[in-house]
NUTORDO-143886 format. One record per residue (C-alpha): x negated, y negated, z; residue number from 1. Coordinates in Angstrom, 2 decimals, always signed. Layout:
% residues N
{pt {X,Y,Z},NUM} ...
END
This chain:
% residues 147
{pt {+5.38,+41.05,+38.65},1} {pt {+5.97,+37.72,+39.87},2} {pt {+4.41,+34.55,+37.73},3} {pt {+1.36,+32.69,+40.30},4} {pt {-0.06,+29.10,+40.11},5} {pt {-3.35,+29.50,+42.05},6} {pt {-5.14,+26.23,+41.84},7} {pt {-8.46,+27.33,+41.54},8} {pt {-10.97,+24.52,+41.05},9} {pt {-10.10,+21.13,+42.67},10} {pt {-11.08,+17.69,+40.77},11} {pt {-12.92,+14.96,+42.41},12} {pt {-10.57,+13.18,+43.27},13} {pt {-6.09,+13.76,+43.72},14} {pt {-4.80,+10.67,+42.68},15} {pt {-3.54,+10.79,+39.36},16} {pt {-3.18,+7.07,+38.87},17} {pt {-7.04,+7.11,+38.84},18} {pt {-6.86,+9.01,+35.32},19} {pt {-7.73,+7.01,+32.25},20} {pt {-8.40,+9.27,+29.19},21} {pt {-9.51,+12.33,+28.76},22} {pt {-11.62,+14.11,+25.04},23} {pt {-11.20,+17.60,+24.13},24} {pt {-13.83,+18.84,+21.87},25} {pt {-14.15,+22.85,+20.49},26} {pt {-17.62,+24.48,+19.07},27} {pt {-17.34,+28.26,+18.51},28} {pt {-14.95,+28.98,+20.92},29} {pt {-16.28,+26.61,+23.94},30} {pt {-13.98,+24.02,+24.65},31} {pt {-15.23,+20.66,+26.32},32} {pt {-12.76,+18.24,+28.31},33} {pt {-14.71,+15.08,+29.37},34} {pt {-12.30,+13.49,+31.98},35} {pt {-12.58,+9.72,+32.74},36} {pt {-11.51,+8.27,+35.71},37} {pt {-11.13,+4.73,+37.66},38} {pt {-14.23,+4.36,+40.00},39} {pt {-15.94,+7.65,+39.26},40} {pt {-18.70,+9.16,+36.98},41} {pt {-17.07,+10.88,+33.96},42} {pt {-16.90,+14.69,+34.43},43} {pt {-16.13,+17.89,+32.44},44} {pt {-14.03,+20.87,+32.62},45} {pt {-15.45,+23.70,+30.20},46} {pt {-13.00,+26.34,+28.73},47} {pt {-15.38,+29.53,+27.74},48} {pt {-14.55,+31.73,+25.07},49} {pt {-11.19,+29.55,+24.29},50} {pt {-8.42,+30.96,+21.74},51} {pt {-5.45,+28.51,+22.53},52} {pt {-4.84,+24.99,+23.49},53} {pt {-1.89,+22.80,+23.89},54} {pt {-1.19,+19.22,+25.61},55} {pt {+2.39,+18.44,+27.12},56} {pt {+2.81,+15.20,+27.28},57} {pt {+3.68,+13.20,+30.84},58} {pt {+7.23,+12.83,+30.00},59} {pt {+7.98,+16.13,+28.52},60} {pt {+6.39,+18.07,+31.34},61} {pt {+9.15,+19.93,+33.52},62} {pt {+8.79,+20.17,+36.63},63} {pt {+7.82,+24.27,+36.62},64} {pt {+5.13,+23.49,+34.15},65} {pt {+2.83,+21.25,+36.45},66} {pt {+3.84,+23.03,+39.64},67} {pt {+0.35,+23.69,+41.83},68} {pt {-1.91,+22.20,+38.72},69} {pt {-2.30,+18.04,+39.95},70} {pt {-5.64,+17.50,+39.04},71} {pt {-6.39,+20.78,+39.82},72} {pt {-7.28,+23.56,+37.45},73} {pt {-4.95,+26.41,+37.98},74} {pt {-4.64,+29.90,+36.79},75} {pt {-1.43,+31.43,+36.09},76} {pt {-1.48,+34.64,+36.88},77} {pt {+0.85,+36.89,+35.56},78} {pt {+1.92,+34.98,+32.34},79} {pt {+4.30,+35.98,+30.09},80} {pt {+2.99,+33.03,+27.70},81} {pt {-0.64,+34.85,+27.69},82} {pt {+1.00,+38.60,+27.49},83} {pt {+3.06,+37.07,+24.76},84} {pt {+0.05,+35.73,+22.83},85} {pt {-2.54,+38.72,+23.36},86} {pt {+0.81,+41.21,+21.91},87} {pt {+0.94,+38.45,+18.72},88} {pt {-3.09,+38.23,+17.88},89} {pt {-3.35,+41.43,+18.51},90} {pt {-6.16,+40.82,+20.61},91} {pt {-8.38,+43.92,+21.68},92} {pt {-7.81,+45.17,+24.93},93} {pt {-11.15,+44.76,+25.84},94} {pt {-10.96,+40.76,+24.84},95} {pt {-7.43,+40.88,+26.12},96} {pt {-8.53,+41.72,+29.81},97} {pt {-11.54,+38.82,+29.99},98} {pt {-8.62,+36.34,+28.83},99} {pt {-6.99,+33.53,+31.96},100} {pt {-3.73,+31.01,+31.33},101} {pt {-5.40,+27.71,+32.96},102} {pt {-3.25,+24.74,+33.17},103} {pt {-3.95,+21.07,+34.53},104} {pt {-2.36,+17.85,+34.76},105} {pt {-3.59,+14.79,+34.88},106} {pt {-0.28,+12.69,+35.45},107} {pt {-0.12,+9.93,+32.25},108} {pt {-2.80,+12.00,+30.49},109} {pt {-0.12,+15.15,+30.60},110} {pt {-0.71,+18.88,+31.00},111} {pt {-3.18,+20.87,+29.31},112} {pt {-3.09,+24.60,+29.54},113} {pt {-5.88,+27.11,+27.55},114} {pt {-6.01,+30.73,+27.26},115} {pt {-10.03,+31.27,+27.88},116} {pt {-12.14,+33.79,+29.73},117} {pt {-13.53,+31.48,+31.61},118} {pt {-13.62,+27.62,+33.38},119} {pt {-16.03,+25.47,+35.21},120} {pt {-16.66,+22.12,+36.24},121} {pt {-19.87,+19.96,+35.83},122} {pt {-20.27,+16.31,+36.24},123} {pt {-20.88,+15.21,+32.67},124} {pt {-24.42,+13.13,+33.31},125} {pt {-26.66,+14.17,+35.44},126} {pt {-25.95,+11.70,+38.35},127} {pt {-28.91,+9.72,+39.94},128} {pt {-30.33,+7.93,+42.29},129} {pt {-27.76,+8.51,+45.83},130} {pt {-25.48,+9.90,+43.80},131} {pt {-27.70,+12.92,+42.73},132} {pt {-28.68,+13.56,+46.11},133} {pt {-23.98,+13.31,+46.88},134} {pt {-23.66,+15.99,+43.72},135} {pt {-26.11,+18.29,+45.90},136} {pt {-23.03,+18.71,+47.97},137} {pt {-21.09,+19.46,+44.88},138} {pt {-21.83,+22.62,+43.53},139} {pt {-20.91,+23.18,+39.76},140} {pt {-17.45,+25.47,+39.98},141} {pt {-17.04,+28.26,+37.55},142} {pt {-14.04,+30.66,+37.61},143} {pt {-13.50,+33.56,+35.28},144} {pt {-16.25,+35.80,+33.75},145} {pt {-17.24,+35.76,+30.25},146} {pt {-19.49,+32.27,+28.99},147} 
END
């Protein structure tokens, strides 16, 4: 089978010079990404039921590695890096089949890819004023299954 990058949820915004700094924080197995950006509210991407994490930085990122993930979140499907993992942790098969390989890349800030059953995207604060009535338009985006 054939290794597929299939950007599946889109950031605000594309341009990756917007990207300032990004947190990554972990609490039983939920991992939280705040991502802050020039000009917009910070948001989050949320990593559900994580068991790995790694950063590449901007410089050491070939070019295979951020293919179809710019500012997007991507699943790779088919990935020997996750089959390779599961076969070392001896995961359970019934954990095993819940798990995704995400990947995104945020230019300067590098690429980030998790193993997790899950990911979704939420604007970090509750936006107000205008700008709740915008975020109407802007449905929280959740891909996977487990929480």
């Amino acid at each position: 089978m054939a290794i597929e990058v299939v950007p599946v949820i889109l950031l605000p915004t594309m341009d990756v010079g917007r990207f300032e700094r990004c947190t990554f924080a972990l609490e039983e197995r939920r991992a939280t990404m705040t991502i802050y950006m020039t000009d917009l509210e910070p948001f989050v991407i949320r990593f559900n039921r994580l068991c790995w994490h790694r950063i590449t930085p901007q410089n050491e990122c070939p070019p295979a590695l951020i293919d179809g993930c710019h500012m997007a979140v991507a699943e790779v499907k088919n990935s020997p890096a996750l089959k390779a993992h599961i076969a070392r942790e001896k995961i359970a098969e019934k954990d095993a089949k819940e798990l995704r390989h995400y990947k995104v890349f945020f230019g300067k800030g590098g690429c980030h890819e998790a193993f997790a059953a899950s990911a979704s995207l939420r604007w970090r604060d509750l936006p107000k004023g205008w700008d709740r009535v915008k975020s109407m338009f802007t449905p929280d985006t959740k891909v996977g299954g487990a929480e």
